[in-house]
Structure formats: structure tokens, C-alpha cells
C-alpha positions as CSV (number, residue, x, y, z in Angstrom):
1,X,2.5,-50.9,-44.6
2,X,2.6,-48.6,-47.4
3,X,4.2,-44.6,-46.8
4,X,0.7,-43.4,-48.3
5,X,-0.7,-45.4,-45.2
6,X,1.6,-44.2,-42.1
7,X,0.6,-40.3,-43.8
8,X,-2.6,-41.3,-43.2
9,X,-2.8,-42.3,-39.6
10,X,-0.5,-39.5,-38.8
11,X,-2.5,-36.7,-40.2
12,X,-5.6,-38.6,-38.5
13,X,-3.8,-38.9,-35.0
14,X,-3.0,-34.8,-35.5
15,X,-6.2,-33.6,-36.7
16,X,-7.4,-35.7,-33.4
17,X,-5.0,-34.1,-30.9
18,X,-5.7,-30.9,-32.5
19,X,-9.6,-31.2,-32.0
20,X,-9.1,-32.7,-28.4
21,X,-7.1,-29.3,-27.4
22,X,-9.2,-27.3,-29.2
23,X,-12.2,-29.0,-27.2
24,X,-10.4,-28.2,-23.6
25,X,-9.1,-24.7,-24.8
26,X,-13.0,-24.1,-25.1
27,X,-14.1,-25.6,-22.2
28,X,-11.4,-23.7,-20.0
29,X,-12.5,-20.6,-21.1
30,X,-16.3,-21.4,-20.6
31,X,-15.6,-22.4,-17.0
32,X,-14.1,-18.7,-16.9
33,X,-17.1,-17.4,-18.1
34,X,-19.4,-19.6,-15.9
35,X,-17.5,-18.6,-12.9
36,X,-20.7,-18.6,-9.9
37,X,-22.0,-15.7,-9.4
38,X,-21.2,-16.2,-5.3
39,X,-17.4,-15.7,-6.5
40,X,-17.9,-13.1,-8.1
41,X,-19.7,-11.4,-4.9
42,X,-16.6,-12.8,-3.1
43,X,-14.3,-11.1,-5.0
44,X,-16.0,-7.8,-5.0
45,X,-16.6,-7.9,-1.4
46,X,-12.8,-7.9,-1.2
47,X,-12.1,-5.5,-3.5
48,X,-14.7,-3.4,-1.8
49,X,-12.7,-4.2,1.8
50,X,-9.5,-3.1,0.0
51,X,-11.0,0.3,-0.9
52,X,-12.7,1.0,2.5
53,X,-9.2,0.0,4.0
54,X,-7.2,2.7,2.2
55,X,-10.1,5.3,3.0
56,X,-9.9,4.4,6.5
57,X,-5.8,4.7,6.2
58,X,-5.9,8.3,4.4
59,X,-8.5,9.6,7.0
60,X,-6.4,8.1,9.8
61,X,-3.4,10.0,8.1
62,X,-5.4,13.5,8.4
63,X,-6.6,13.1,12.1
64,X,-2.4,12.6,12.8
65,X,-1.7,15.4,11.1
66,X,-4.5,17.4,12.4
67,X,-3.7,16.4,16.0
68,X,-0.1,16.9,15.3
69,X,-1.3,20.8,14.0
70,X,-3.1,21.0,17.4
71,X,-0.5,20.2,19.4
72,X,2.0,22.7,18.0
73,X,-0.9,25.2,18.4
74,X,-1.1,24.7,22.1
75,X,2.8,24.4,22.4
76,X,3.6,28.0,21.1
77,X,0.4,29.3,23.0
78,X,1.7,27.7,26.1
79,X,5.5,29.1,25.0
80,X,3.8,32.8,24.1
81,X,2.3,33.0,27.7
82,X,5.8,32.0,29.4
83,X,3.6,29.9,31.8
84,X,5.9,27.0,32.7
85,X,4.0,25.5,35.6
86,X,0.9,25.5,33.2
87,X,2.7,23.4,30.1
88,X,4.0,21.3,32.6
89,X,0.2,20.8,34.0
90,X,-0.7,20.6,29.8
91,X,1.8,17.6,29.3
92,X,0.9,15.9,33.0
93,X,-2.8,15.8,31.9
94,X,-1.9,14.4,28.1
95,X,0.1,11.8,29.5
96,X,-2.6,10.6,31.8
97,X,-5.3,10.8,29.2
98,X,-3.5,8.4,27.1
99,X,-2.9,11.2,24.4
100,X,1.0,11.1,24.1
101,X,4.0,7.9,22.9
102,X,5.0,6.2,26.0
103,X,8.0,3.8,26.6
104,X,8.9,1.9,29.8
105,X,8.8,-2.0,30.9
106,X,6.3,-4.3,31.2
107,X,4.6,-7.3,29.7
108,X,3.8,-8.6,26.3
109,X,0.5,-10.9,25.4
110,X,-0.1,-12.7,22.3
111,X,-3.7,-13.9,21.7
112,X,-5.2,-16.0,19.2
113,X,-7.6,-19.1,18.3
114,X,-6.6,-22.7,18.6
115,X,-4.8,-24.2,15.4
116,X,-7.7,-26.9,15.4
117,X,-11.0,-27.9,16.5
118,X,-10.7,-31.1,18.9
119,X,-14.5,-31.5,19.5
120,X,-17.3,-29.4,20.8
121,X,-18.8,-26.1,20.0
122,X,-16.3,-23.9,17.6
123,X,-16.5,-20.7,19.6
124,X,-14.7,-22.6,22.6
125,X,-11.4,-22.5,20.6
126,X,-11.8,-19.0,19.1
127,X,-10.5,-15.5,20.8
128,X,-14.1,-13.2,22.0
129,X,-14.2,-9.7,23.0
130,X,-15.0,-10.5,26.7
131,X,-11.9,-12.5,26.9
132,X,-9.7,-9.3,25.7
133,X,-11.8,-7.4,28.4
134,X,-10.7,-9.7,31.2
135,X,-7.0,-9.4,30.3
136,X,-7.0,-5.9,30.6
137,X,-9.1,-6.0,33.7
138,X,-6.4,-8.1,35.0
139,X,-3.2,-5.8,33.9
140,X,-5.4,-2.7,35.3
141,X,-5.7,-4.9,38.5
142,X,-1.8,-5.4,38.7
143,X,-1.3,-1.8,38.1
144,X,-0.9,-1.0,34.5
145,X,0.2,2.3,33.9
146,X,-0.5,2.1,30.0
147,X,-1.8,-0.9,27.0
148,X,-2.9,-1.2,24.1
149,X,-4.6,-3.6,21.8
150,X,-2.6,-4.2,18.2
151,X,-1.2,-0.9,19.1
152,X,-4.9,1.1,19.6
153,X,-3.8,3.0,22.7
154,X,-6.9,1.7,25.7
155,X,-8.1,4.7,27.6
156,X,-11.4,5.1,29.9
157,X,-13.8,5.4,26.7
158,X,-12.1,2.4,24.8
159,X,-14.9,0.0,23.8
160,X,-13.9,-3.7,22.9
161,X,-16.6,-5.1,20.8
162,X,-17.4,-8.3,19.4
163,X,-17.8,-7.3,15.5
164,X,-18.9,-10.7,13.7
165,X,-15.3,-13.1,13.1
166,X,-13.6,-9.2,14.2
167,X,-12.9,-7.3,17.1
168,X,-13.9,-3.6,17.3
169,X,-10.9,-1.0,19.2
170,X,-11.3,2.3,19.3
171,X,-13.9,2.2,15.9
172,X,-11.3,0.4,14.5
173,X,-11.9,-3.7,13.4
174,X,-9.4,-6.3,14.2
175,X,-9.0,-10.1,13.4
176,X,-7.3,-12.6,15.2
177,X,-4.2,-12.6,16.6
178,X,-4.2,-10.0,19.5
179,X,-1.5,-8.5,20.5
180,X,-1.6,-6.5,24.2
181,X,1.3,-4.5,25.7
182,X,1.5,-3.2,28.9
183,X,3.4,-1.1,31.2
184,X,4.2,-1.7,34.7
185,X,5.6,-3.6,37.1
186,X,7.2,-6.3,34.9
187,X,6.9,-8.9,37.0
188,X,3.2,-8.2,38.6
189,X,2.1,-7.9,35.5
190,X,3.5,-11.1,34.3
191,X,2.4,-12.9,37.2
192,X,-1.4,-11.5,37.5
193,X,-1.7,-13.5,34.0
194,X,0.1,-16.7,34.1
195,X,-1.6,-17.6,37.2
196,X,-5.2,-16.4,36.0
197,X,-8.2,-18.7,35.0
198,X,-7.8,-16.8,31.0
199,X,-4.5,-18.7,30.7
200,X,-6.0,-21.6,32.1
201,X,-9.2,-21.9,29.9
202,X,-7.2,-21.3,27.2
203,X,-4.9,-23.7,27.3
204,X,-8.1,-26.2,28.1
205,X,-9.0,-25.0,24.7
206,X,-5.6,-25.0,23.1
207,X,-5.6,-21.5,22.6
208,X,-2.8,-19.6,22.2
209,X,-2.2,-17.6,24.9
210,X,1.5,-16.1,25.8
211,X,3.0,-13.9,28.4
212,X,6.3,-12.5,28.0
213,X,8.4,-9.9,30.2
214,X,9.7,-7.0,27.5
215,X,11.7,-3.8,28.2
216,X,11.6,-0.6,26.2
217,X,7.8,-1.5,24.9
218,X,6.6,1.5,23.1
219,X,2.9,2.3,23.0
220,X,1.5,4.8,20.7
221,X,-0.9,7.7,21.8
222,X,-4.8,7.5,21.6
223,X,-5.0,7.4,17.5
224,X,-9.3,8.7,17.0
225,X,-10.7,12.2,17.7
226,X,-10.4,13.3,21.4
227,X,-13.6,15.6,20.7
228,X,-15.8,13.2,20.2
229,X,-15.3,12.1,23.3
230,X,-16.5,15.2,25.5
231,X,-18.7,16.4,22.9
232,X,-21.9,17.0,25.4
233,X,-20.3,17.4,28.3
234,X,-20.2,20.7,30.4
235,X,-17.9,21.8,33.3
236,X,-19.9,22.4,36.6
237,X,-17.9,24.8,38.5
């Protein structure tokens, strides 16, 4: 074979890899452009999610502060009267209502759906609102003193609602897993759960579903507006 010859079939075999890249450099950037519409939707639903969630952080950030301001109201009020048996009445009443950090021993649950489906309808191996309900029922049974719910502090106007593939606390949504902490008797607690039909349907259902004795569990104050709460209401004396 001549050296005119082996020039030839070389530049044919480039100008063909050259066309054959040029042909999927194209067609990778019309798939980019025909990108479905749904996943565009998808992806500004998320961004959209990642917006409200920072709103929802920042206004969460002023309600602490604002509480915080309300609290050192009241404490140099209670201070300027020199009225000891009434701060100590103040503080007894906030830490009944759920409104301060508490710390003591007690139990620790961990809640979530099974890692597969093994037959049957889905929501049998998925974690529901009324299921939540019933462990607190239980811990408020065995003598809970205080719990909360992925760290939203329960008190007596607490909702737990189903909210589509979420769980709404306090106005707040959560997903799956749940975290609960108690506190209490350590060992009622523990006991009141491990022996209750919610640890055995789950584990029918392999759902997780674990109980755990824990010291020094901290659980935060009530986090939303205590005014909405008794916004209505008037004292009968």
C-alpha cells in the first residue's frame, strides 16, 4: 500500500470519529434541553421547599429571641417587686407548662418504616400519626414527666397530624424516622413499651421500633407562640 493511501484512510477514519463526537456532543446537549417538563416541576418544587425551610428557620429564630426578651422581662419585674414566693410560683408554673429546658432520666424511642415491603398493603410497614399518639399515650400512662417528638417539646395543645408522607408537631412537618424522649421512671417507662402491642405490630411489620434506657436526656422547651394558645380564653373568677 502506497503512503498517499494509509493518508487517506487516516484522514477518513478522523474526519469519521470527529463527526461521530460531534453527533453525541449534540445529542447530549439536546437531551439537556429536552429535559421533561415533570423534572423541571421536580426541581422547582425543591428549590421552593428549600426556601420555605429557611423562612420557617429565620421566623423560628425570632420567636426564640422574642420569648427569650419575654422572659428577661418578667425576670427583672419579678426581681423589681422582691416577691420571692411569687418567681418561685412563675418558674413552678413554666416548668409544668412545658415552657422551660428540662434534663433528667428516662427512655429513648426510635421510630421508623420497615427497610422493605414483604407483601400486602404499603401503609402496614410505614410509621402513621396514630401510632406516634399511642406511644405517648403509653409514656403518659407510665408516668412521663416530660417528651418530645424530634425534639418539639409535647404539651396538652400538641397536635400530631398525619400531613401526606409527613408528620405534623407543633405546626411543624416531620418525615420519617421519629425520635421520642421521655422522662421518668427509667425503667416503667421502658417497660410500658417493650411489652406493648406498638412494639409487637411493628415488629410483625418489620418496623423499626427501639427502646433504650438513657440518662441525662435533655428536652427543649415548647419552641411556637404560647399566645396562640389562650388567645380566646377568659379567666372566670
Amino acid at each position: 500500500m502506497k503512503k498517499s493511501d494509509k493518508s487517506y484512510i487516516l484522514a477518513v477514519l478522523f474526519m469519521f470519529f470527529g463527526i461521530l463526537l460531534s453527533v453525541q456532543f449534540r445529542s447530549v446537549l439536546n437531551s439537556k434541553k429536552n429535559k421533561p417538563s415533570i423534572a423541571y416541576q421536580i426541581e422547582n418544587l425543591q428549590n421552593e421547599i428549600k426556601t420555605e425551610k429557611l423562612i420557617a428557620s429565620k421566623l423560628r429564630e425570632e420567636i426564640d429571641q422574642n420569648i427569650k426578651k419575654q422572659d428577661e422581662y418578667i425576670k427583672m419585674f419579678m426581681e423589681g417587686s422582691n416577691d420571692n414566693e411569687l418567681a418561685r410560683e412563675w418558674e413552678s408554673v413554666k416548668l409544668a407548662a412545658g415552657l422551660t429546658d428540662v434534663m433528667g432520666n428516662g427512655v429513648i424511642i426510635f421510630m421508623a418504616d420497615a427497610p422493605e415491603q414483604l407483601g400486602g398493603k404499603i401503609e402496614n410497614y410505614v410509621v402513621h400519626d396514630v401510632e406516634i399518639v399511642e406511644v405517648l399515650n403509653e409514656l403518659k400512662k407510665a408516668g412521663a414527666q416530660a417528651i418530645s417528638v424530634n425534639n418539639e417539646r409535647i404539651i396538652s395543645t400538641s397536635e400530631i397530624i398525619c400531613a401526606g408522607p409527613t408528620v405534623r408537631i407543633n405546626r411543624n412537618r416531620y418525615p420519617v424516622p421519629y425520635e421520642i424522649k421521655a422522662i421518668g421512671n427509667p425503667k416503667k417507662l421502658y417497660d410500658a413499651l417493650v411489652n406493648s402491642h406498638i412494639a409487637s405490630e411493628f415488629q410483625m411489620f418489620d418496623k423499626r421500633f427501639e427502646v433504650r434506657i438513657a440518662k441525662d436526656i435533655v428536652i427543649p422547651k415548647y419552641s411556637g407562640d404560647i399566645n396562640n394558645l389562650v388567645d380566646g380564653l377568659e379567666v372566670i373568677e
